[in-house]
N, C-alpha and C positions, 0 to 999 in steps of 0.2 A: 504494500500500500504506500501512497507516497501524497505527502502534501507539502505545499508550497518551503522550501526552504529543508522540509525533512523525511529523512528515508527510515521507516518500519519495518524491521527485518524480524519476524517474527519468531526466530531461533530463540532460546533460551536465552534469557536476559541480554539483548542484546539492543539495543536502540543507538543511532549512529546520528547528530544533528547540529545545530546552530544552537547558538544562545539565544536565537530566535522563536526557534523550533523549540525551545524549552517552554518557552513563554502559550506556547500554543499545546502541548503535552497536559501541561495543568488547567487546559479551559474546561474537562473534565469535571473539575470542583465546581464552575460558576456556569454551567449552562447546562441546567438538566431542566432547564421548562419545556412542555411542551414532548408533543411526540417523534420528534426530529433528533433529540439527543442519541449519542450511539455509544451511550455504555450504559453497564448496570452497576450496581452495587449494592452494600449490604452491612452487616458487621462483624467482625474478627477479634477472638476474644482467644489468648494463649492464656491457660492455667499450668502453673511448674510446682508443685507438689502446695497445692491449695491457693498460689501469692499469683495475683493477675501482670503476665510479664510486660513490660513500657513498650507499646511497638509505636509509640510518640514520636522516639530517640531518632536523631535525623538521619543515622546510613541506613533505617530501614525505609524511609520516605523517599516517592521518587522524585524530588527536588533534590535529594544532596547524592542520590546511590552514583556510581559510574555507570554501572551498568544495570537495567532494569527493565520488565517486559512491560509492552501497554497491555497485554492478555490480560494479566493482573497485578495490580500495584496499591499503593498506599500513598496518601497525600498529607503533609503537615496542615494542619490546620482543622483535621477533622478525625472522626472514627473510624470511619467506612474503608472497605475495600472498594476497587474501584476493576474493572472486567469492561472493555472495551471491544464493540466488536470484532472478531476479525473475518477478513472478507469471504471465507469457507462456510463460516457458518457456526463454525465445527463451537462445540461446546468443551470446557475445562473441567475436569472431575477437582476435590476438593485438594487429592493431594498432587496435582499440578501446579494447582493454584500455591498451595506451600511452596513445594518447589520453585518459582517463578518469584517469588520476593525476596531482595537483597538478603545476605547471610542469614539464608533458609536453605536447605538441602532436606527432600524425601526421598525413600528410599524403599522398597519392600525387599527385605533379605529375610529367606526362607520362612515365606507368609505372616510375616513381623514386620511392621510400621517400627524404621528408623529415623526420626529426624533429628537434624544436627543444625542448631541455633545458635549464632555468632562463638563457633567454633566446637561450642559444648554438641556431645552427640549424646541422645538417648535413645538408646536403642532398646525395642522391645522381646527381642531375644535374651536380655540378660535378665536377672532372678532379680525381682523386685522391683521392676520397671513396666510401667505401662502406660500404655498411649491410648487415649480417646477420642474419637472425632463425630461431633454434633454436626446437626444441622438444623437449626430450629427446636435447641432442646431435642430434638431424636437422634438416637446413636446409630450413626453407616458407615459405612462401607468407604473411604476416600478414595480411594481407587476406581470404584465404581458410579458414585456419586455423582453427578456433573451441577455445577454451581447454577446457580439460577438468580436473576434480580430482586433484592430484597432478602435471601438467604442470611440469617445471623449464622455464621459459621464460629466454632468453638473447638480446641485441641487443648486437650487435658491430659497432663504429662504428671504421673505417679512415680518417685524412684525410692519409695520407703514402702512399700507395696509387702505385706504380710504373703507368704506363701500359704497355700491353702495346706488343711495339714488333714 
């Protein structure tokens, strides 16, 4: 996809532009009137063994990242996730959508949700760790899920998790 000054390479976090082009990335935040806007969004709630984690902080916003997808991003100034169309069609399961936000990595190693958050990795292969993923208060499937407009999305991260005995 390509607008005036900026080129959208739809590859994992990838976006190539102007100081221009930036300015035009974040019209996102200020222009959802009406039925002509072309993203959705929604809200994004990380929980890390009960403490709601800052996705405030500016290298997760796509204002400060280097590199970031329009598929799915985050904007200072507000809550929301923000999912921009792209021109396939094609829709984002939830843990793409992780994947695709600055110092976020998902991962599915031997049908265990791994993600690894500004370098810490939790993986849910080891004893005492576990990974949860809402969608509206309902627990699915990220993998299979695909994101939808208005979705409150939520990842709840256990690593003091009692073995069942």
């Amino acid at each position: 996809m390509y607008l005036e000054g900026v080129r959208f390479d739809m590859n994992r976090r990838a976006v190539l532009g102007s100081t221009a082009g930036l300015a035009a990335l974040a019209g996102c935040i200020f222009d959802d009137s009406g039925p002509d806007h072309e993203f959705e969004r929604g809200e994004l709630d990380v929980v890390i063994d009960g403490e709601a984690f800052d996705l405030s902080a500016d290298r997760f916003q796509a204002e400060h990242a280097d590199n970031y997808s329009m598929h799915f991003h985050l904007h200072e100034g507000d809550d929301y996730w923000y999912n921009d169309y792209p021109e396939s069609g094609e829709r984002i399961t939830v843990a793409e959508g992780i994947d695709l936000l600055p110092h976020f990595v998902y991962a599915a190693e031997d049908d265990e949700h791994v993600v690894t958050i500004d370098g810490t990795e939790y993986d849910g292969r080891e004893s005492g760790t576990e990974l949860t993923f809402f969608v509206d208060d309902n627990r699915v499937d990220p993998t299979a899920h695909e994101i939808q407009d208005g979705d409150a999305l939520r990842l709840e991260i256990e690593t003091e998790v009692e073995p069942d005995a």
